[in-house]
N, C-alpha and C positions, 0 to 999 in steps of 0.2 A: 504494500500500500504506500503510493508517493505522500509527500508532505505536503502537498494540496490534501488528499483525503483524510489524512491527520488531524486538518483543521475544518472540516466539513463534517464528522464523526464524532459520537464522543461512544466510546467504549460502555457495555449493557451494565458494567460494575459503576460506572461514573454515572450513567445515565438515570439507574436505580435511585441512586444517594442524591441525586440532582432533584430528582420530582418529589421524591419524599421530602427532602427539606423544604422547597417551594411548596409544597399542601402545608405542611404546620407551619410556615410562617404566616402562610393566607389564615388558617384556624386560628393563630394567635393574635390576627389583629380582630377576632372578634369574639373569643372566647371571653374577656372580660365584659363583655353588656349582658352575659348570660343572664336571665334569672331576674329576680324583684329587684336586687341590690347591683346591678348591673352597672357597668359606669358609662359616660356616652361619650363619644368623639366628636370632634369638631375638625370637620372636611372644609378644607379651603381648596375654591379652585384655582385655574387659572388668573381669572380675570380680579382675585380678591375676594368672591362671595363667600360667606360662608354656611355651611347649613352643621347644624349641632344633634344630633340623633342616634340612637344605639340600634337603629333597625338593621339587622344583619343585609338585609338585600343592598339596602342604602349605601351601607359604608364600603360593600365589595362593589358595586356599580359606579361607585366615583371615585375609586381606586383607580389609578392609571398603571395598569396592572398588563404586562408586557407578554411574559414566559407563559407558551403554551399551556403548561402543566397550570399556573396559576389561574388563567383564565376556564380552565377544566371545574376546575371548585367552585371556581363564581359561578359556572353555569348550574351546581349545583344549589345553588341559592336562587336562581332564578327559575328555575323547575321547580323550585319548592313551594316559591312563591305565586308562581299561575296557574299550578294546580289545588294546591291546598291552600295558598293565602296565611301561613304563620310556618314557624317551626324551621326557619331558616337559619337563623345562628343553631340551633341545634343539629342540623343535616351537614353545616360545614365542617363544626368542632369536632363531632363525631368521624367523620371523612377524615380530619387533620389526625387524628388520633390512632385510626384503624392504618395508616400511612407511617404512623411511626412503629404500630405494631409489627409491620410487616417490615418495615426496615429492623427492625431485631430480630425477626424470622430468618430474612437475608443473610445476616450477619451469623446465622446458625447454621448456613449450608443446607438451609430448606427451599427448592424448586419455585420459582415464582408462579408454577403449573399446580403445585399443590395449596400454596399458599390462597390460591384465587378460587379453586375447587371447597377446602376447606372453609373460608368466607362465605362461598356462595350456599354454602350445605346451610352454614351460621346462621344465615338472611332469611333464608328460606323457613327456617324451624321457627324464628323469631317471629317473623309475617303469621306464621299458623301460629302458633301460640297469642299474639296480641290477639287476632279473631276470636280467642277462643275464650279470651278472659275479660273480654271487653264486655260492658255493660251498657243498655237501652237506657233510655233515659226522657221524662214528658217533658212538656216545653216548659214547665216551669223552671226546669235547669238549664234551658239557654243562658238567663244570663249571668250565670254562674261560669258557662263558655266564656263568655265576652269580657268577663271579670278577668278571668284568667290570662285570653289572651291580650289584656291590655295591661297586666301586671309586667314591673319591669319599666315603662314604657315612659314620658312626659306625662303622659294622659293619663296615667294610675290615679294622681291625685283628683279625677272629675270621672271617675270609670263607673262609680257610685250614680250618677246623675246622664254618665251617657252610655253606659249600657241599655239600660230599656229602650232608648231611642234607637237604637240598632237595630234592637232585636224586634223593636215595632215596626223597624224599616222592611227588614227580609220578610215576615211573614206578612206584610200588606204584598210587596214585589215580587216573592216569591222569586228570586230571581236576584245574583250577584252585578250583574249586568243593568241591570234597572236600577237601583239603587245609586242614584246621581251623587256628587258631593261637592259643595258650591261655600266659600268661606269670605269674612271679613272680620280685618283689621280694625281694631280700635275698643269691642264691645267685651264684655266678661265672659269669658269661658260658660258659663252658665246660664246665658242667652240663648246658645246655641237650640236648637230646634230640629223636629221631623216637619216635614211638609210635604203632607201628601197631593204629591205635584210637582211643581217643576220650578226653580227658581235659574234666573238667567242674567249677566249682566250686563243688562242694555237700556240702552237710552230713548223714551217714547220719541218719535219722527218731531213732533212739532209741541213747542212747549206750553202750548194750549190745551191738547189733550188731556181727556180728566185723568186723573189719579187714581181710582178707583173703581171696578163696575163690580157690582152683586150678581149672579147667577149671569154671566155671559154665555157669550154665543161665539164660539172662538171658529176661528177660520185657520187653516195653516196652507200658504201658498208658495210652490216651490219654483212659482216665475215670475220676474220684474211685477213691477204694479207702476205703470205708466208709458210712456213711448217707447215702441221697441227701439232696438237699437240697431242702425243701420248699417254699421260696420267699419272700421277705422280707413277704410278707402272710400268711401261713397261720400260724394259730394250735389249738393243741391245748388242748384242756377236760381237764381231769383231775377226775373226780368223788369219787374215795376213792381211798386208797395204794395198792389191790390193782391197779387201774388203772395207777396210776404206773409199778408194778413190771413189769406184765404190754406196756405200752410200752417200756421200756427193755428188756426181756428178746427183746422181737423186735426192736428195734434191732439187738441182741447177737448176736440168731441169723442176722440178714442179713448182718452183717462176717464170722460165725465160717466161714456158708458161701461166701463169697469167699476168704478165707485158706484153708479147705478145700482150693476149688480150686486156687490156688495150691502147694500143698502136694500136691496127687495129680500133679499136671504136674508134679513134682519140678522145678519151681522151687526157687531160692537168692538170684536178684539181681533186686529189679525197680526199674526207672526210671518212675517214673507221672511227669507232664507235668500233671497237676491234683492236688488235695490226697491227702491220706493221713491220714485222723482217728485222736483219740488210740487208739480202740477196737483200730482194724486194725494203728497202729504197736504196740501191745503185745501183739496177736497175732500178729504177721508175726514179733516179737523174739522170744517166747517157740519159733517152727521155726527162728532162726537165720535167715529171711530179710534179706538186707542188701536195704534200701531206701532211695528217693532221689525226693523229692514235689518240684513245681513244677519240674519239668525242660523247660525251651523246648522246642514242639514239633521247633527247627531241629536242637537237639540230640540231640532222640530220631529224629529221621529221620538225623542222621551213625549212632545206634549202631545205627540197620536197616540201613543200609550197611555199615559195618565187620563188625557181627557178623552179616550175614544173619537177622536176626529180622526177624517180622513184626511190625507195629502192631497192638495186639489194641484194639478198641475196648468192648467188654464184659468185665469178669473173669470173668464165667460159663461163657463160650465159649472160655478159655484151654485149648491142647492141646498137648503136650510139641513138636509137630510145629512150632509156631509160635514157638518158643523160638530164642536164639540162643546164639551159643557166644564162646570166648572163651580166652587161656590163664590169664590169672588177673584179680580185679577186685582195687586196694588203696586202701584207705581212706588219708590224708593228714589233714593237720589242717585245710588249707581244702580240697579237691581228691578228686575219685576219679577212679581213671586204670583205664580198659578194654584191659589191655595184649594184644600177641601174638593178633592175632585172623589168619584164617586167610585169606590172602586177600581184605585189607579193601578194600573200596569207599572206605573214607572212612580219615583219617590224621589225626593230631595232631600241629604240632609245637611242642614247651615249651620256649619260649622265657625264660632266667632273667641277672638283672642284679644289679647292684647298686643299681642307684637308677631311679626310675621315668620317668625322660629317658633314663636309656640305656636302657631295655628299649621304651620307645616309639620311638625311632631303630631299635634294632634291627626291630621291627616294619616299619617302613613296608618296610626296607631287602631284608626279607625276605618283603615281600607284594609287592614291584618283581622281584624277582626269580624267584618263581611266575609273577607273570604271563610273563617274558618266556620261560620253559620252557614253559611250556602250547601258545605259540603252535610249540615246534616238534616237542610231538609227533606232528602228524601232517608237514609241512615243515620239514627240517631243512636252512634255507638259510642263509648266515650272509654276510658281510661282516668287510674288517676293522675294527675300533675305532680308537682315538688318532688319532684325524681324518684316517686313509688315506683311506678309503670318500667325503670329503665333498671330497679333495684330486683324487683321479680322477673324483668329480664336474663338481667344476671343471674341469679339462681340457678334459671332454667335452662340456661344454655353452658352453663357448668355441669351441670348434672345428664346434658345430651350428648357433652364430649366425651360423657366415660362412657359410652357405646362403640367409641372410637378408641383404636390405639397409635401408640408411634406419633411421626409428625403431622398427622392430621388432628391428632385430638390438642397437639399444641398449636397448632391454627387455632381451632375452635374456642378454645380455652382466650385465645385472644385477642378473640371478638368479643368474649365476655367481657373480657378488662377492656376494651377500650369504649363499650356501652358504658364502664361504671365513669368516664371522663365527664358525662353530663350531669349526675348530683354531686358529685364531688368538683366542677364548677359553678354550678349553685352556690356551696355549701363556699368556698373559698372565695368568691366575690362578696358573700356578704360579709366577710371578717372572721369566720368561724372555725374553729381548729377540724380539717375534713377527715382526718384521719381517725378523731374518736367519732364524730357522727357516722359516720359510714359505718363505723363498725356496728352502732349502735342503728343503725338502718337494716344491717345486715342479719344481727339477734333477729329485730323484729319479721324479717321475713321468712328466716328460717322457723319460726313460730307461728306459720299462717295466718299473716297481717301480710294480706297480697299489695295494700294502698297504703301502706306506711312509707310515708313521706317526712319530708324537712318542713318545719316553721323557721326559715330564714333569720328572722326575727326576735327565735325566741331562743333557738337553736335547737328548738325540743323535733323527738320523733310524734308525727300527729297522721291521723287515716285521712288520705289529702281528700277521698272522696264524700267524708262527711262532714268538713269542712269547706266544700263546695270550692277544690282544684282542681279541675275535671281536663280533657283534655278530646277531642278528638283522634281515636281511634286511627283515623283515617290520614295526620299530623304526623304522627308517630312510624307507620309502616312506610309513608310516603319518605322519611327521612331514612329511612333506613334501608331504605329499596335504593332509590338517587346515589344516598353515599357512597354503598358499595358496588354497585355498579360502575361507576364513576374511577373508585379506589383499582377495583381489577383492571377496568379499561388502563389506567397508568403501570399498572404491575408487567400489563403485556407486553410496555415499553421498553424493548432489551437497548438499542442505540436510539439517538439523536442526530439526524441529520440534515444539513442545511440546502437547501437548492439553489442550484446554481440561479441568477440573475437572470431573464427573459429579456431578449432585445425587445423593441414594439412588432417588429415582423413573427416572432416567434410566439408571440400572445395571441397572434391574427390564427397562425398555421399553418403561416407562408414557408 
């Protein structure tokens, strides 16, 4: 091999030690937010912004994070995160963990073939067993969910007052998707609001329009409202003023007869999604129609949800039938809010701070917390939290290895240990000596306290499930399926090699 391919190659024994250290350094930049006692980071970017947040997806997404292998782990927080919506610093730490595991397997003259075999056997038994020990649960323990997953978080301290609003959002929406989230700067945390409907920030067309209608009659139109437009090449000849007049005068009579229509459909509110010229906005003022131009089409398809209107794509073809409804629309100085609609598809919630870091904490804290409701309105299977669930893990997958012998049951064996990496960073983020709790986590599950978990807090062992630490079922196998997946796909990596440079003819395939 020349000394060009020397420095193109790195060798399966460098290459091993290379991505194993790059996963646990990724893992340790967010092993500390773990847990209630978490700490947060402050990400500066480029340009000087800063945002301050302990949400694992966050801090690995504005990481400028280069080596292949590293971006392999981020992508394990962002799988975490669009499927299940939480349990992200958990799916990385554990990933960072099981990577160091296996570099002291390595180091033992154990096959990276067995290594990934024996893991995969671990995952596998892990997945059946959470299924098997996981518990149903009525809605009155949603938001005991929501508690949970906003423990840890900025938001913990108003989780009390915005839990139920969540959890009143998904089972109006049924649906993660519909569940809009719309905030402002300046008001008390504790203003914040559900609004069943639609809230948007926009400015009514003309500053006469009322402020308010009771029981409207909403229109949503997905094309201009006024003169078409004739095209950035087409020009008009005007031969004498009678001319002039006699073109703008049927300009006038094409908007007059749109606002007509608008106006026979007794119409009062419309959201048009493309312009609104000055013509039509002072025809539409002078019926008292409240209007709302350059409305995203994302948001005029939330208010055909909420409000059951249809999208009218012509104004011409507007009919009272296609209209939707509403209990009242209110103008705001940046904002109009679609409130009381009747049986909404689609939900608002108004999110309000004092400052523009905590109303973005509150955001992530509160879009983690959507997602992990979503997954159990149709399966409401739960586990417990405060590192019960990952403590009877262990257990059980200690007691699966002695079916095994030789170096697969030292595989297995440490996958156990590196499960116990997630209550024993709990227990060390909050200041607490981990090595007597664990142990004392350990007693109690070898005693058949399946949900004996950590009070953070107190430092005491407590039954996280009857203390309402509940945990999505669905959170837990999702982290553990991603990470190790993930961990073998890097195990497979015996070299690293770099590609040569493509001229531009060579990209083409010239």
């Amino acid at each position: 091999m020349g000394e060009k391919d020397d420095k193109n190659t790195t060798q399966h024994l460098t290459a091993h030690q290379i991505n194993s250290s790059v996963a646990q350094q990724v893992a340790m930049a967010v092993k500390s937010t773990l847990g209630p006692k978490g700490m947060d980071k402050m990400i500066i970017d480029p340009l000087g912004d800063t945002v301050v947040t302990n949400d694992g997806v966050t801090i690995l997404t504005e990481m400028r994070i280069q080596h292949p292998t590293a971006k392999m782990i981020v992508d394990i927080a962002k799988t975490q995160e669009e499927e299940v919506g939480d349990g992200t610093t958990t799916a990385v730490v554990f990933a960072g963990e099981l990577m160091s595991k296996a570099d002291f397997l390595l180091s033992k003259n154990i096959h990276p073939t067995i290594i990934i075999k024996g893991f995969k056997n671990a995952a596998d038994h892990t997945i059946n067993f959470l299924n098997s020990i996981s518990e149903s649960i009525d809605d009155e323990k949603l938001i005991d969910i929501v508690k949970t997953a906003m423990t840890g978080k900025s938001a913990e301290l108003v989780k009390e007052y915005l839990a139920p609003i969540i959890v009143e959002a998904i089972r109006t929406a049924k649906d993660r998707d519909a569940v809009l989230l719309e905030s402002v700067v300046g008001l008390r945390v504790k203003d914040s609001k559900l609004v069943k409907g639609v809230i948007l920030k926009k400015k009514k067309v003309h500053y006469d329009m009322p402020n308010k209608i009771v029981n409207p009659k909403i229109a949503l139109v997905s094309s201009k409202i006024g003169v078409l437009d004739m095209g950035g090449n087409t020009s008009v000849q005007v031969t004498d003023p009678n001319s002039m007049e006699k073109f703008f005068a049927q300009n006038e009579n094409i908007v007059k007869k749109m606002v007509n229509k608008i106006k026979e459909a007794k119409v009062n509110v419309v959201f048009c999604s493309k312009e609104v010229d000055d013509i039509a906005g002072y025809l539409l003022n002078k019926e008292a129609v409240l209007t709302f131009k350059n409305v995203n089409m994302e948001k005029i398809e939330a208010l055909a949800k909420a409000t059951g209107a249809k999208i009218i794509s012509n104004v011409n073809d507007i009919k009272e039938e296609m209209l939707g409804k509403a209990g009242s629309v209110e103008v705001d100085e940046s904002y109009v809010s679609v409130n009381d609609c009747e049986n909404p598809k689609a939900v608002t919630i108004f999110l309000q701070g004092g400052t523009e870091h905590v109303v973005d904490e509150m955001r992530r804290a509160v879009e983690d917390a959507i997602g992990v409701l979503s997954i159990l309105i149709d399966d409401k299977k739960i586990v417990g939290g405060a590192g019960a669930v990952e403590m009877e893990v262990v257990k059980e997958i200690n007691k699966y290895a002695d079916e095994f012998s030789g170096k697969e049951q030292l595989v297995i064996k440490a996958f156990a240990d590196a499960i116990e990496v997630i209550p024993t960073a709990l227990i060390d983020n909050a200041g607490l000596d981990s090595i007597d709790v664990v142990s004392k986590l350990k007693y109690a599950h070898n005693e058949g306290k399946k949900w004996a978990g950590v009070n953070v807090f107190k430092g005491e062992v407590i039954d996280s499930v009857k203390e309402g630490i509940i945990e999505p079922v669905k959170v837990k196998i999702q982290a553990i399926e991603t990470a190790t997946d993930v961990v073998n796909m890097i195990l497979r990596i015996d070299d690293m090699v770099a590609g040569e440079e493509r001229s531009p003819q060579n990209n083409y395939g010239a």
